[in-house]
C-alpha positions as CSV (number, residue, x, y, z in Angstrom):
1,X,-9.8,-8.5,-4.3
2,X,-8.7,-4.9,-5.0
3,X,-7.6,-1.9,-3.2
4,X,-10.5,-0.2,-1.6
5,X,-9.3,3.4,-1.5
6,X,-11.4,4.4,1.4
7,X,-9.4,2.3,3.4
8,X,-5.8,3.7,2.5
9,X,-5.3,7.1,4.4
10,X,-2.0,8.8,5.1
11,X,-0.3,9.0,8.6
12,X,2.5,11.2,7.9
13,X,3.3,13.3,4.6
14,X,6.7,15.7,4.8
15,X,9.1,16.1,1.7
16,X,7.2,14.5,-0.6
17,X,7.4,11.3,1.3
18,X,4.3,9.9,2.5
19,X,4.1,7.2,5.4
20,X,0.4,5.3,4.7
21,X,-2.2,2.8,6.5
22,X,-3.9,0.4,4.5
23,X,-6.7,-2.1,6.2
24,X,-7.9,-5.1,4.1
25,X,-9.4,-8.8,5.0
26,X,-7.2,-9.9,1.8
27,X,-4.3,-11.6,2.7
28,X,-2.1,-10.4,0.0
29,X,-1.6,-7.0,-1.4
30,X,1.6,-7.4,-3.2
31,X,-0.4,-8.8,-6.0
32,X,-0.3,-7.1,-9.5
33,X,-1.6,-4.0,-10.1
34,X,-3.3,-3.9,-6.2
35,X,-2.4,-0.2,-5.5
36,X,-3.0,1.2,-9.1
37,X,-6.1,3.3,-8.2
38,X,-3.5,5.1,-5.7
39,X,-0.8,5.8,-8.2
40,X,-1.7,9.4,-8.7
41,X,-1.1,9.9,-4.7
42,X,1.5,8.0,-4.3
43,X,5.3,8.3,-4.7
44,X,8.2,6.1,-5.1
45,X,9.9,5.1,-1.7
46,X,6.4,6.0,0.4
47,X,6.0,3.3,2.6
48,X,3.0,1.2,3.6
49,X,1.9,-0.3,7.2
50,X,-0.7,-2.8,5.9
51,X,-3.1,-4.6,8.2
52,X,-4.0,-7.4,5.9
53,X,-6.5,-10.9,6.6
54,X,-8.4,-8.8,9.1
55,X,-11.4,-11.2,8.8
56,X,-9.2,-14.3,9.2
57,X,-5.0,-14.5,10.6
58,X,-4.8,-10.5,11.1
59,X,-0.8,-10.2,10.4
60,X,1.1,-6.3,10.2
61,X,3.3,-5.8,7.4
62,X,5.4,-3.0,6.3
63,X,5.9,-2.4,2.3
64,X,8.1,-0.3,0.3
65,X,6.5,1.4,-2.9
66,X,9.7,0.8,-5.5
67,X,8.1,1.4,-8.9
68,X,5.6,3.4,-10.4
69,X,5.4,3.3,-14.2
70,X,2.3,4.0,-16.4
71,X,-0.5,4.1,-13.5
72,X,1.3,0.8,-12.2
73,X,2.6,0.6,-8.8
74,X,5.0,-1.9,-7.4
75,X,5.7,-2.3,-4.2
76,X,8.0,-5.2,-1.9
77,X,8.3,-5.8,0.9
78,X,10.1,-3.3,3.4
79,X,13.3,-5.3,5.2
């Protein structure tokens, strides 16, 4: 599937550094090109608390956005 933008909204912005929700029934969102549609709001090193597979496991995850180049965004996983 693809990023539904009315589903990302931010929690916290200060210095240019935004902390963002995202809520999906996918259970991936680290696929390519998920977050493109957001790459004019977001930075790199904003982070991402991702409820993902709502519809099926519902799992918490925490990403990292660590590239954005050409409307792309990249993001990993936060450890």
């Amino acid at each position: 599937m693809a990023l539904k933008l009315s589903d990302l909204s931010v929690l916290a912005y200060a210095n240019n550094f935004t902390l963002w929700h995202y809520t999906t029934a996918d259970d991936a969102v680290t696929t390519a090109n998920y977050f493109d549609n957001a790459a004019d709001m977001m930075n790199v090193n904003d982070l991402i608390i991702a409820n993902v597979d709502t519809d099926g496991t519902p799992a918490t995850k925490f990403y990292i956005v660590t590239d954005i180049t050409s409307g792309a965004v990249t993001i990993a996983v936060y450890a």
